[in-house]
C-alpha positions as CSV (number, residue, x, y, z in Angstrom):
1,X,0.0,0.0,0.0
2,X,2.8,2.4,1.0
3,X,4.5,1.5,-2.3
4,X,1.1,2.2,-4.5
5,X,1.0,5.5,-2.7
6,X,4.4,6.8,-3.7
7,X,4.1,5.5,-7.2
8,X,0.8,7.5,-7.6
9,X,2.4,10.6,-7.8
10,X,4.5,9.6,-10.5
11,X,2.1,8.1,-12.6
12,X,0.1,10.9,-12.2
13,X,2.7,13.2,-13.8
14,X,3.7,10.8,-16.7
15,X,0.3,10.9,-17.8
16,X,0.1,14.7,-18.3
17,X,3.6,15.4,-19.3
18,X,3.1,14.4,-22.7
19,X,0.3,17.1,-22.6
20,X,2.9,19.7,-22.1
21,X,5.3,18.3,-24.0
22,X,3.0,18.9,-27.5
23,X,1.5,22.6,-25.6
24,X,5.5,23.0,-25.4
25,X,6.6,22.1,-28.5
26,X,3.7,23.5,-30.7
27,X,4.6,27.1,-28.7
28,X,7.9,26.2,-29.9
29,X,6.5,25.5,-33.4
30,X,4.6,28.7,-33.6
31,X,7.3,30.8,-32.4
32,X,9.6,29.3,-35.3
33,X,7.4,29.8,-37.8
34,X,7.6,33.3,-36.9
35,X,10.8,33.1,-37.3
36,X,11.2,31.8,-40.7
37,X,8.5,34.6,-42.0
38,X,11.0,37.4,-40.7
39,X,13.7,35.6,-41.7
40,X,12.2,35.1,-45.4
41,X,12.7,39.0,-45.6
42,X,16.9,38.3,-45.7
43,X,18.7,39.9,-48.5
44,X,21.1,37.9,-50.8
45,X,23.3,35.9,-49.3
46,X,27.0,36.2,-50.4
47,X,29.4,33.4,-51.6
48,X,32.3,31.9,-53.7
49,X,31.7,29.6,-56.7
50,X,33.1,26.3,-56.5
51,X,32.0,24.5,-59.4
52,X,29.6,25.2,-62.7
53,X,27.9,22.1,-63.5
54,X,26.1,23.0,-67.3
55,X,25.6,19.3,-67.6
56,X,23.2,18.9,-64.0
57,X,22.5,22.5,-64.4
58,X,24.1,22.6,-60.7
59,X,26.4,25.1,-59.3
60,X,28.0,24.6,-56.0
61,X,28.6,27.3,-54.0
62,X,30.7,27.7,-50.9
63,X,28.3,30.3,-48.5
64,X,27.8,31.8,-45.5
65,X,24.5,31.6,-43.6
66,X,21.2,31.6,-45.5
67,X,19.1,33.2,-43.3
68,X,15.8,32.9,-45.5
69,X,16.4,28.5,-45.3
70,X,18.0,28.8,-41.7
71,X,20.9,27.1,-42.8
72,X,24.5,27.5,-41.6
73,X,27.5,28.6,-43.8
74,X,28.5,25.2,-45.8
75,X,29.6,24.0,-49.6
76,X,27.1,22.8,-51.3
77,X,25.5,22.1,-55.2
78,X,22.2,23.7,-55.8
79,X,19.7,23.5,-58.9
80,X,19.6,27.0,-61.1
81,X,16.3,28.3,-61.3
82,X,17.7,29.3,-64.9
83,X,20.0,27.4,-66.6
84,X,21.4,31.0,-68.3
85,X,22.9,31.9,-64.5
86,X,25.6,29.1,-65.6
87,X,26.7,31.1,-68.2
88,X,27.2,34.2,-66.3
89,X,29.6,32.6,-63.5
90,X,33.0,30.7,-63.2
91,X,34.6,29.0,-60.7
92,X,36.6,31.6,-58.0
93,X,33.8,33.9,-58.6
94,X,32.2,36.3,-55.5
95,X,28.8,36.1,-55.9
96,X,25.2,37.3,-54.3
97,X,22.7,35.0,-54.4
98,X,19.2,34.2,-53.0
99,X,18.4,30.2,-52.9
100,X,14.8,29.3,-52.1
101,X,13.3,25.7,-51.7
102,X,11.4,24.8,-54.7
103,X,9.9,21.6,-55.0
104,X,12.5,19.1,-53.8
105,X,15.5,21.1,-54.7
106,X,17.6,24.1,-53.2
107,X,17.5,26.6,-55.9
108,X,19.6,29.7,-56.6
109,X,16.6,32.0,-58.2
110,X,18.6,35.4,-58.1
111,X,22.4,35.5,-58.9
112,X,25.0,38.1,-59.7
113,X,29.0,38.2,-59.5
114,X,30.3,40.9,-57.1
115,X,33.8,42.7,-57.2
């Protein structure tokens, strides 16, 4: 009996933590998503051009944050939203760029070479 009672407690609160685990975590949700809306406002992120892929009509680019995606500065390939942006870059090149999900793919959508 002793034992039932100091178990009760317990049992008690792992039934209704999950409760504020989701009240928690959907705060956290909504607070985020307010987040990403600000952050959707960023300008053009900046970066170096690693490779031009006219083939895969990819171009990797080695960048700092992207605030819009929430990503960290990394080197990575993403899709051209216009396969004409290949022609305008080379490899070494500083450039400004805005990349936006579309569909499945990263996708630079704005590019332009800086000095």
């Amino acid at each position: 009996m002793k034992l039932l009672l100091a178990v009760a407690p317990l049992l008690a609160f792992a039934a209704v933590n999950p409760v504020f685990a989701a009240g928690e975590t959907a705060a956290h949700d909504h607070a985020h998503a307010g987040t990403q809306v600000s952050t959707a406002k960023a300008g053009p992120s900046e970066g170096t051009v690693k490779k031009v892929d006219k083939t895969t009509g990819k171009i990797t680019i080695k960048h700092g944050p992207l605030a819009n995606l929430g990503m960290p500065p990394m080197t990575m390939a993403f899709a051209v939203g216009d396969p004409a942006m290949l022609d305008k870059v080379k490899a070494g090149d500083k450039v400004h760029f805005t990349a936006d999900q579309v569909g499945d793919a990263l996708t630079v959508t704005e590019l332009e070479t800086t000095k």
